[in-house]
Backbone as ProteinMPNN parsed JSONL, in Angstrom:
{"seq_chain_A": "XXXXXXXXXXXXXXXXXXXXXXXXXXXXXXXXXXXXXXXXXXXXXXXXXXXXXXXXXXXXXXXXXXXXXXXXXXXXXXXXXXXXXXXXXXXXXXXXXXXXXXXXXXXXXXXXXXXXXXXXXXXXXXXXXXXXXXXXXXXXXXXXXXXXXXXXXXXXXXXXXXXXXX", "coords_chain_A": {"N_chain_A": [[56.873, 67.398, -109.502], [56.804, 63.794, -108.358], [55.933, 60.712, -110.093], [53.129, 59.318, -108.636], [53.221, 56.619, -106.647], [51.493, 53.685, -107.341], [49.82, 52.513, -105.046], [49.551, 55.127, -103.647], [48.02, 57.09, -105.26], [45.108, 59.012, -105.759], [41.691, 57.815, -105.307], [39.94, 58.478, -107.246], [41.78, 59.216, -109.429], [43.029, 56.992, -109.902], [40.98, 54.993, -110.887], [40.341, 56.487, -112.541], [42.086, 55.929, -114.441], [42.396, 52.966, -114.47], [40.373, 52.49, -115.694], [40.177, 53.979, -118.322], [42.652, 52.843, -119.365], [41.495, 50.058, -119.223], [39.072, 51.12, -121.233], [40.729, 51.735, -123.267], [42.516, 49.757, -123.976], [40.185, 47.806, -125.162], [38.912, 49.013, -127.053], [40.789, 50.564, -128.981], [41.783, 49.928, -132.327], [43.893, 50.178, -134.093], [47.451, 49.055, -135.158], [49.0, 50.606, -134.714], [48.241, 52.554, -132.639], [47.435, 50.189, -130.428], [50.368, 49.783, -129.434], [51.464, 52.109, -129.118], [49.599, 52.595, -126.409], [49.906, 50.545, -124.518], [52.949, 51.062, -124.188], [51.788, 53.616, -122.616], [50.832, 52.864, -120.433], [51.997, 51.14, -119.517], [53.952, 52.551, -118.585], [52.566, 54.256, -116.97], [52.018, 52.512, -114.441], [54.424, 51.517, -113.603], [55.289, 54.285, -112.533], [56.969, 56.251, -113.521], [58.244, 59.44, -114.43], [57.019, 63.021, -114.432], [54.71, 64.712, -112.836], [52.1, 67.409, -112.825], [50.568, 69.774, -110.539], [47.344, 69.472, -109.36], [44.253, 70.468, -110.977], [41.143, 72.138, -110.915], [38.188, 72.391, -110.691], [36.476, 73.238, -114.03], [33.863, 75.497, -115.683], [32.636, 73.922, -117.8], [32.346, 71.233, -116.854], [29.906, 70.884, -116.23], [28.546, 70.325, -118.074], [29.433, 67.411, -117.576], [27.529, 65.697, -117.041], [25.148, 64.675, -118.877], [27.065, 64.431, -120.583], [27.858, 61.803, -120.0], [26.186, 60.528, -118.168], [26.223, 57.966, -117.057], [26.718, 56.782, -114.383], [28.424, 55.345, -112.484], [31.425, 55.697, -114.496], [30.577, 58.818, -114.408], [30.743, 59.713, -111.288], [33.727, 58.481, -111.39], [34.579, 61.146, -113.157], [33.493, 63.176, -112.285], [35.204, 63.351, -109.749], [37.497, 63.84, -110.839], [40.482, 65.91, -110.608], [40.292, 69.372, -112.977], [41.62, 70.989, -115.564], [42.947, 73.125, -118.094], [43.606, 72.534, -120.665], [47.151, 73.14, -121.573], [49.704, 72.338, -121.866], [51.431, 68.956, -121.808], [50.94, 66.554, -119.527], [52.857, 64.855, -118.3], [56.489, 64.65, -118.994], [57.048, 62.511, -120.522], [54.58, 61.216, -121.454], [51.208, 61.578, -121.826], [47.696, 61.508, -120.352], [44.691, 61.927, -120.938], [41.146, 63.576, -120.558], [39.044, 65.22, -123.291], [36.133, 67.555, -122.863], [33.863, 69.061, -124.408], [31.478, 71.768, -125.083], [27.896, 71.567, -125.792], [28.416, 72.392, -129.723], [30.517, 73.033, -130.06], [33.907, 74.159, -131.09], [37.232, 72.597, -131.431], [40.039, 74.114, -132.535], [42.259, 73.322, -135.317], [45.187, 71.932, -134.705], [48.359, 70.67, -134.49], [51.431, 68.705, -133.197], [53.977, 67.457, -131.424], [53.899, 64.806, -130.502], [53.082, 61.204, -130.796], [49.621, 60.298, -130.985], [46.714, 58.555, -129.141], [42.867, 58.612, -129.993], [40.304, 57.904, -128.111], [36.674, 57.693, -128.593], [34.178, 58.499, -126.643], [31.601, 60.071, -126.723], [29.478, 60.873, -128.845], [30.502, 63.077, -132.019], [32.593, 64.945, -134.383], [35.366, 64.455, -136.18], [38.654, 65.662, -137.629], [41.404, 65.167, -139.93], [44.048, 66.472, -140.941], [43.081, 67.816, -144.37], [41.471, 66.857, -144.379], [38.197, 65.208, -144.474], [35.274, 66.472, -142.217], [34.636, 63.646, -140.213], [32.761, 60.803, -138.003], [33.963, 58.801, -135.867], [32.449, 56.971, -134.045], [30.726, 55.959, -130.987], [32.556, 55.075, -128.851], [34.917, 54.25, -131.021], [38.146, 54.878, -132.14], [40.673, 56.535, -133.03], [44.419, 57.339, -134.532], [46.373, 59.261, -134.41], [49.935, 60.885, -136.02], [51.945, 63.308, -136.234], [50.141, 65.248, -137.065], [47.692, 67.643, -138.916], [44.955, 67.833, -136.702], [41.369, 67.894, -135.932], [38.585, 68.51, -133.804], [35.051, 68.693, -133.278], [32.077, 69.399, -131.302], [28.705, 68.154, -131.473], [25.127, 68.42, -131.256], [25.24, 67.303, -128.944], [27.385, 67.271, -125.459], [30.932, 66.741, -126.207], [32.946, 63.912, -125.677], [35.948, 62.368, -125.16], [38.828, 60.336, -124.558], [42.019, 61.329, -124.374], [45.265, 59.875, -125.679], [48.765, 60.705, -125.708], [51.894, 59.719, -126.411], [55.272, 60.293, -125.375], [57.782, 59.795, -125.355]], "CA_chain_A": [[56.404, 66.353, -108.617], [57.483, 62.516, -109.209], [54.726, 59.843, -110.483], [52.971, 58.934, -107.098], [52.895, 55.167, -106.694], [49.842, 52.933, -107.204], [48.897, 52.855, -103.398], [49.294, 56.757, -103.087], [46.969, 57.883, -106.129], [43.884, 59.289, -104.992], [41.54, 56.518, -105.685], [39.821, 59.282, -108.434], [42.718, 58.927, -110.252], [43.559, 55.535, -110.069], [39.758, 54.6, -111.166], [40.459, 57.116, -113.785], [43.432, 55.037, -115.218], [41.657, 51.647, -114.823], [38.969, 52.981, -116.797], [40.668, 54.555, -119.633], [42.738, 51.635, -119.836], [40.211, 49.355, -119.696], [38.531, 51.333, -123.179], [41.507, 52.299, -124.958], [42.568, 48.465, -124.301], [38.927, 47.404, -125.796], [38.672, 50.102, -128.582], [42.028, 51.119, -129.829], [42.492, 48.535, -132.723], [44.853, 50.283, -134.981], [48.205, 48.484, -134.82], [50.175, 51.805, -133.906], [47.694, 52.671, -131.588], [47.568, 49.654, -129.284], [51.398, 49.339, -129.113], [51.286, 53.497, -128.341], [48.505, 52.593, -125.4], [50.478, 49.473, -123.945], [53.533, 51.926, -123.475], [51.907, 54.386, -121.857], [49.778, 52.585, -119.275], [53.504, 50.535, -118.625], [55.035, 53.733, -117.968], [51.992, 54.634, -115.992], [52.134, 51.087, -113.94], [56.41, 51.653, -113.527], [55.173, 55.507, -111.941], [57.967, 57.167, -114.093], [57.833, 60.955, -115.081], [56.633, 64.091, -113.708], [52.952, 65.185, -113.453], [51.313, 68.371, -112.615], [49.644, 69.892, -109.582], [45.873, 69.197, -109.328], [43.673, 71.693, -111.429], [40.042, 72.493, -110.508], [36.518, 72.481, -111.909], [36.015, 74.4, -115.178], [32.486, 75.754, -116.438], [32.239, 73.046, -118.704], [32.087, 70.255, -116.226], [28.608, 71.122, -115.737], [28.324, 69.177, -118.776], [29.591, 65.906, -117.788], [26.251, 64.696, -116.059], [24.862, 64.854, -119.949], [27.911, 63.469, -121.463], [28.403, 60.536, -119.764], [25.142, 59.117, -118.401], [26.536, 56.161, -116.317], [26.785, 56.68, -112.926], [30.15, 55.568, -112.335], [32.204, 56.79, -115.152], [30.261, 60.278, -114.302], [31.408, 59.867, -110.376], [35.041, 58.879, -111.503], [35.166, 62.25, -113.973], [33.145, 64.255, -111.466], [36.136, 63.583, -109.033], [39.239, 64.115, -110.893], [40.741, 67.631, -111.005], [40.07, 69.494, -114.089], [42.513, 71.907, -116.195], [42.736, 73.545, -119.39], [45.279, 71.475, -121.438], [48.113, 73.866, -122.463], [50.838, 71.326, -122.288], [50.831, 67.733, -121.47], [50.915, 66.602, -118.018], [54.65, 64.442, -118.082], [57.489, 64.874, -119.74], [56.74, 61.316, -121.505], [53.315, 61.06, -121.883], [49.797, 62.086, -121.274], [46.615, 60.982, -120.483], [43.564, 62.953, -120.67], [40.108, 63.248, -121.101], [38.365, 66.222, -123.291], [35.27, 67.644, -122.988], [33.586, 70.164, -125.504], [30.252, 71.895, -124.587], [27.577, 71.682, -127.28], [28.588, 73.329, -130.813], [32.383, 73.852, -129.87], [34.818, 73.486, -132.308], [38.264, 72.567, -131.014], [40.213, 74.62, -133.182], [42.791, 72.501, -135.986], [46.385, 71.976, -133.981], [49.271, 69.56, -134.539], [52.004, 68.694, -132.051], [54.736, 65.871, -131.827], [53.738, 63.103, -130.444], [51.608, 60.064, -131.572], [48.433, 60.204, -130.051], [44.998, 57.986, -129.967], [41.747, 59.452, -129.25], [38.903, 57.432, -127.832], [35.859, 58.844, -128.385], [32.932, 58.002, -125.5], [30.442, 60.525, -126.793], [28.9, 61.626, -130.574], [30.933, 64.24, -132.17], [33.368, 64.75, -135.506], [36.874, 65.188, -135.964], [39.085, 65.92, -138.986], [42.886, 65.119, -139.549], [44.983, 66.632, -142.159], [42.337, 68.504, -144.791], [39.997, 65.397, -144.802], [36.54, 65.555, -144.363], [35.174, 65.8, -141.03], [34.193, 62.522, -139.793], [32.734, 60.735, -136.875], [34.437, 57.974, -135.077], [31.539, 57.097, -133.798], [30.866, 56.181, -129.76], [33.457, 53.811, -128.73], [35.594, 54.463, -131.497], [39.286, 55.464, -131.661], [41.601, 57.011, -134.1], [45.672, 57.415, -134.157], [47.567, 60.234, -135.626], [51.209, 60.854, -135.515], [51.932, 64.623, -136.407], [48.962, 65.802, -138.618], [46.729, 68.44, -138.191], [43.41, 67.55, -136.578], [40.42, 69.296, -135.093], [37.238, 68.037, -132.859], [33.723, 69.571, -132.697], [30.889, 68.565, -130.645], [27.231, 68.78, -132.199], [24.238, 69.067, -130.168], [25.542, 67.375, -127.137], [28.855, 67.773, -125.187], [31.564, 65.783, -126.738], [33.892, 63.649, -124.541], [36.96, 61.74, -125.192], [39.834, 59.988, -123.734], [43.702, 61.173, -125.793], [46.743, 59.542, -124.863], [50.172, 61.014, -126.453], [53.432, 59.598, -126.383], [56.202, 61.592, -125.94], [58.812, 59.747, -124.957]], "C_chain_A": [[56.556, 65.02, -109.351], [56.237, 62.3, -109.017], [54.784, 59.618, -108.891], [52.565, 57.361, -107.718], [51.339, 54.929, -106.508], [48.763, 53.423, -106.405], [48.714, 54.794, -102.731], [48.192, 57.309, -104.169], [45.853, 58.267, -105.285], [42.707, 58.133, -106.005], [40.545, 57.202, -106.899], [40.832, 59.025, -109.537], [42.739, 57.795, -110.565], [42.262, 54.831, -110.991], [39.788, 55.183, -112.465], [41.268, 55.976, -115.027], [42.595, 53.466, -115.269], [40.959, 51.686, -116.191], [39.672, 53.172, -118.3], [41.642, 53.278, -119.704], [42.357, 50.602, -120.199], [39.551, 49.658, -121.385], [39.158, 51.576, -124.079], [42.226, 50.29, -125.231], [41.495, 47.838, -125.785], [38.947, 47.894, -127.392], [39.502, 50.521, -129.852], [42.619, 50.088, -130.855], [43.42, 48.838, -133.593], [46.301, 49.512, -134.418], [49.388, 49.633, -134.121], [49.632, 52.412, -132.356], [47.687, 51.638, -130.223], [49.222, 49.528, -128.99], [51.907, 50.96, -128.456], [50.719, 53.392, -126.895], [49.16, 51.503, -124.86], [51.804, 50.327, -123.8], [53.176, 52.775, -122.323], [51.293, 53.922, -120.914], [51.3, 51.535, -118.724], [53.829, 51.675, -117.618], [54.092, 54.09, -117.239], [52.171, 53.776, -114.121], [53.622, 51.908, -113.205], [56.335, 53.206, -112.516], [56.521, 56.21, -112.451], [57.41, 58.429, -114.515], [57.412, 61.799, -113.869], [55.385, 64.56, -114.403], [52.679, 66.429, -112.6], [50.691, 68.488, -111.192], [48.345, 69.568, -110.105], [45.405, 70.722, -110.189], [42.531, 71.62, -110.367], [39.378, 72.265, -111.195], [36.293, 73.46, -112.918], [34.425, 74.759, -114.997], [32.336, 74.579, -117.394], [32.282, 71.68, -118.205], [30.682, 70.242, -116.11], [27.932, 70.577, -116.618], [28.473, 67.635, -118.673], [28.467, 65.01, -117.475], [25.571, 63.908, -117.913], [25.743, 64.029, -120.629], [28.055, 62.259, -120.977], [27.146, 59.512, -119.219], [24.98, 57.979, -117.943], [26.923, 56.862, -115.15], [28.196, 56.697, -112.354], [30.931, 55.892, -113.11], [31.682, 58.363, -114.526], [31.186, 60.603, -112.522], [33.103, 59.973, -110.733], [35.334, 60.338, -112.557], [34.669, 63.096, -112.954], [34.314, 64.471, -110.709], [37.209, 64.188, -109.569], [38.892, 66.079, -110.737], [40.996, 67.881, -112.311], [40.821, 70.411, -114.183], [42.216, 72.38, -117.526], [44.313, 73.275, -119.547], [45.898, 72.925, -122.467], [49.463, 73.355, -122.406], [50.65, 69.827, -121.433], [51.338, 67.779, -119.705], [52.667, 65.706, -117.522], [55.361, 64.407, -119.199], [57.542, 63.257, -120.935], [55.544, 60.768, -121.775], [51.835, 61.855, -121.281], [48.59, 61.46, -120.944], [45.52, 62.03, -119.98], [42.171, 62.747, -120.849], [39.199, 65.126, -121.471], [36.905, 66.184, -123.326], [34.656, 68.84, -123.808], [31.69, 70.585, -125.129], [29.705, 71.626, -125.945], [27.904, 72.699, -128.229], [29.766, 74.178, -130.621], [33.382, 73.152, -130.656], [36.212, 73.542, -131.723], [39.377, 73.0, -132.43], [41.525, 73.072, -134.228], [44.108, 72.871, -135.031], [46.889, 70.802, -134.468], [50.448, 69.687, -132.983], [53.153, 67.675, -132.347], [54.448, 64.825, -131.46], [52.671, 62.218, -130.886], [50.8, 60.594, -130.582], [47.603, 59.492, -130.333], [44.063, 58.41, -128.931], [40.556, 57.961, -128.648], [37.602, 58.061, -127.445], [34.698, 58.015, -127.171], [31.113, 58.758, -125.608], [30.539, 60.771, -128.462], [29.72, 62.855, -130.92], [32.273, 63.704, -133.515], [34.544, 65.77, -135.026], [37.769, 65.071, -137.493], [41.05, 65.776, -138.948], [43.005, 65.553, -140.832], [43.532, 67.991, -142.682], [41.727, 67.669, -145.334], [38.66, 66.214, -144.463], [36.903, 65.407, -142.949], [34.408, 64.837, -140.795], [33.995, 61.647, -138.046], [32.949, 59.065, -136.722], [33.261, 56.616, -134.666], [31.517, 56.37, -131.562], [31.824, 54.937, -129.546], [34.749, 53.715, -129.867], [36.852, 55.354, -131.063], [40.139, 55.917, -133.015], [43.068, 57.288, -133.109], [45.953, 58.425, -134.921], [49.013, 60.483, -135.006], [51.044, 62.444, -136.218], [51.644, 64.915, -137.846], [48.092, 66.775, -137.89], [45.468, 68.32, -137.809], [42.804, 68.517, -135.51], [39.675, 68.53, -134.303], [36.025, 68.876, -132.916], [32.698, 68.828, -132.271], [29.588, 69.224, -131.735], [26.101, 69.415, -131.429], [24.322, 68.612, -128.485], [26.981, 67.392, -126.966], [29.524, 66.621, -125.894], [32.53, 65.211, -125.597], [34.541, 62.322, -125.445], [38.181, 61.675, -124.438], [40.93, 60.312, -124.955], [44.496, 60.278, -124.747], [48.046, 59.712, -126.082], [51.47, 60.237, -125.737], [54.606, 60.27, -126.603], [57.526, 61.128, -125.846], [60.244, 58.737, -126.843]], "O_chain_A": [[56.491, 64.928, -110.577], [55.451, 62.946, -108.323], [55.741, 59.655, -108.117], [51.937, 57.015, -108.719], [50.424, 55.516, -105.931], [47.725, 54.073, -106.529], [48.078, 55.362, -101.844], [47.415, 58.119, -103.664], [45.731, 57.817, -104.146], [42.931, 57.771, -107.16], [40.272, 56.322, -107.715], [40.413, 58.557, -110.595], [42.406, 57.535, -111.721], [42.649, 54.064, -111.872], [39.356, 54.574, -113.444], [40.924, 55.493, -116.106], [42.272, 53.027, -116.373], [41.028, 51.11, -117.277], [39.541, 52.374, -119.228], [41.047, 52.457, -120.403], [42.669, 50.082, -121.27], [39.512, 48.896, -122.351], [38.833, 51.691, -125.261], [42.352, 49.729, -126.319], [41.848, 47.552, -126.93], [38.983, 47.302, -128.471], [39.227, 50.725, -131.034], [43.632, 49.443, -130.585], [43.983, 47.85, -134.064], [46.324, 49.339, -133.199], [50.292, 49.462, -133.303], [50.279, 52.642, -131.334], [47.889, 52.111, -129.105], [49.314, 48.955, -127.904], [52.622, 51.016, -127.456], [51.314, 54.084, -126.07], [48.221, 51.428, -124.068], [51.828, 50.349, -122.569], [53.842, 52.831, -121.29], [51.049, 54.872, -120.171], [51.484, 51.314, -117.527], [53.926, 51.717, -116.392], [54.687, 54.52, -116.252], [52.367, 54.315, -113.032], [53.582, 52.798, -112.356], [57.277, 53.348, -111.736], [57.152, 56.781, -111.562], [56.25, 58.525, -114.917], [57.425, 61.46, -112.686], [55.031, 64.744, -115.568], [53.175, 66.347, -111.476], [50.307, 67.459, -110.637], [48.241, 69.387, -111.318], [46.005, 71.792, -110.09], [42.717, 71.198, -109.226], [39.654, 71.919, -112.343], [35.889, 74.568, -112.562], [33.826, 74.2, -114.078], [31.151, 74.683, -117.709], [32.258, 70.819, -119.085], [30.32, 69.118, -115.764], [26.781, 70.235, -116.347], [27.901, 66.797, -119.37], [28.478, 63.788, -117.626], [25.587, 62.685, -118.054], [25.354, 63.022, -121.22], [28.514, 61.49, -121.822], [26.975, 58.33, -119.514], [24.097, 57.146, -118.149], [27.728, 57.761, -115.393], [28.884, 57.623, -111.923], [31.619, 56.738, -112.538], [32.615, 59.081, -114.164], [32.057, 61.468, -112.432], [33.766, 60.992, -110.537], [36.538, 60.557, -112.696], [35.509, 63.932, -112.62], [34.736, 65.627, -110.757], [37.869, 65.003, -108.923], [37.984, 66.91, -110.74], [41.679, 67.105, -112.978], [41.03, 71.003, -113.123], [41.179, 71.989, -118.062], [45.412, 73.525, -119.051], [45.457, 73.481, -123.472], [50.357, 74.012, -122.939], [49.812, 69.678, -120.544], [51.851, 68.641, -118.991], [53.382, 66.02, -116.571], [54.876, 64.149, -120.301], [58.117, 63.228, -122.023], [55.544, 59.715, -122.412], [51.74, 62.614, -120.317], [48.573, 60.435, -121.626], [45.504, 62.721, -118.962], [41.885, 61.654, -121.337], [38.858, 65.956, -120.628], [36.311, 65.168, -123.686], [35.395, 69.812, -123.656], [30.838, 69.713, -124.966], [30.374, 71.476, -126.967], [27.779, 73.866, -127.858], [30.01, 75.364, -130.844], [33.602, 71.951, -130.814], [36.512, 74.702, -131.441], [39.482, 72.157, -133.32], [41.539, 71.942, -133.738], [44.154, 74.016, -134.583], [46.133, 69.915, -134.863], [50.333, 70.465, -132.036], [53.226, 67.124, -133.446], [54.738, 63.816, -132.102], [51.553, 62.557, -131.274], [51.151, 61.2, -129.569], [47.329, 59.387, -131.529], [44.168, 58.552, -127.712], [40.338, 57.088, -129.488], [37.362, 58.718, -126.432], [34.678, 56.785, -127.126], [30.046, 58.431, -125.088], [31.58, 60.826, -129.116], [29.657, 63.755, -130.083], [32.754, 62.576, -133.624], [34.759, 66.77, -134.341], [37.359, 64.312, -138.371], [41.773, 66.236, -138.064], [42.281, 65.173, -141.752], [43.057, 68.812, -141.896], [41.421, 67.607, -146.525], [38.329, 67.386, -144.282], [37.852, 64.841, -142.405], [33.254, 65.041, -141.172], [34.795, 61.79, -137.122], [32.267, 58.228, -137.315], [33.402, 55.458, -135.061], [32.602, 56.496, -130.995], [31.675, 53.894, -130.183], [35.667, 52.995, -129.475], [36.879, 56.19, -130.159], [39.935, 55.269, -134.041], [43.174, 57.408, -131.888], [45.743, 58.395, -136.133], [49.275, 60.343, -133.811], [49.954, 62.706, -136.728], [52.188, 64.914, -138.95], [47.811, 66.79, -136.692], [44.667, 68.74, -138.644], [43.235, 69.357, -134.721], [40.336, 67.535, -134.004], [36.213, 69.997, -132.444], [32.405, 67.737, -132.76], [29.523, 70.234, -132.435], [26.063, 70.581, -131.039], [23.884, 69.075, -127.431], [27.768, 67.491, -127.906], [28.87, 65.619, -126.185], [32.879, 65.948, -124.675], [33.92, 61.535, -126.159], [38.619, 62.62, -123.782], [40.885, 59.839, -126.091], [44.394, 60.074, -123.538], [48.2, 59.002, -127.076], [51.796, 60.333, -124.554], [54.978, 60.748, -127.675], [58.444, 61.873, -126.187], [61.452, 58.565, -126.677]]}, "name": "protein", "num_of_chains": 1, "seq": "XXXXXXXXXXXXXXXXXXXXXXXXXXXXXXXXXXXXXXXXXXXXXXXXXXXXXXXXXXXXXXXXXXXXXXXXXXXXXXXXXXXXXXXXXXXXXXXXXXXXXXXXXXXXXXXXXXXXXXXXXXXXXXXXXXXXXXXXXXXXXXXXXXXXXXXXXXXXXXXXXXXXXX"}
């Protein structure tokens, strides 16, 4: 399925993309990172690539009320459709947002493309065989192909990625 233009998104989506542009704009100050995050919200803008059918609601949505706490971010995540990320969503980039129930460790993985995380909730993450360390809320990190992990603590963890693939 091709990128659906602007005016066709479902306005879930589109609110989605504001948003996460909006904080990875704000947050993302590494110099690889904002010039990573100003690609992909072009190429979002431009509607190039191919994206995915709609998923559904996991079990672990039942966390977002908890993780997020604001009213409208929680409406725009309540809406979107939810998946379990086993490959990205277009052939040139991604945009996502994870969520981790409490005391879940996202196992260590690498991949190819750059990526930067923005984190929105409390929770540590580890690149390479560093320490694990926390971001902290509003914070963002970049890695280009290294091995990193994620774990939430006592509440759910939530973050926005965005990879570049192209």
């Amino acid at each position: 399925m091709k990128g659906l233009p602007v005016n066709e998104r479902p306005e879930a989506l589109q609110a989605f993309i504001r948003a996460a542009h909006a904080a990875f704009s704000e947050f993302a100050i590494d110099p690889n990172a904002t010039k990573s995050i100003a690609r992909i919200f072009n190429a979002i803008e431009a509607q190039r690539g191919d994206i995915k059918p709609a998923g559904n609601k996991l079990p672990v949505c039942a966390y977002l009320a908890v993780a997020t706490q604001i009213s409208a971010r929680q409406k725009i995540l309540r809406d979107l459709s939810w998946r379990r990320r086993a490959t990205y969503d277009r052939s040139d980039l991604g945009l996502g947002v994870s969520l981790l129930a409490p005391h879940v460790r996202y196992p260590d993985h690498d991949h190819p493309p750059e990526e930067t995380y923005l984190v929105l909730t409390e929770g540590l993450f580890r690149q390479g065989q560093g320490n694990w360390c926390s971001p902290g809320v509003g914070g963002s990190f970049y890695k280009s192909m290294i091995k990193h992990a994620m774990r939430s603590l006592d509440k759910p963890l939530l973050a926005f990625w965005a990879p570049w693939m192209a």
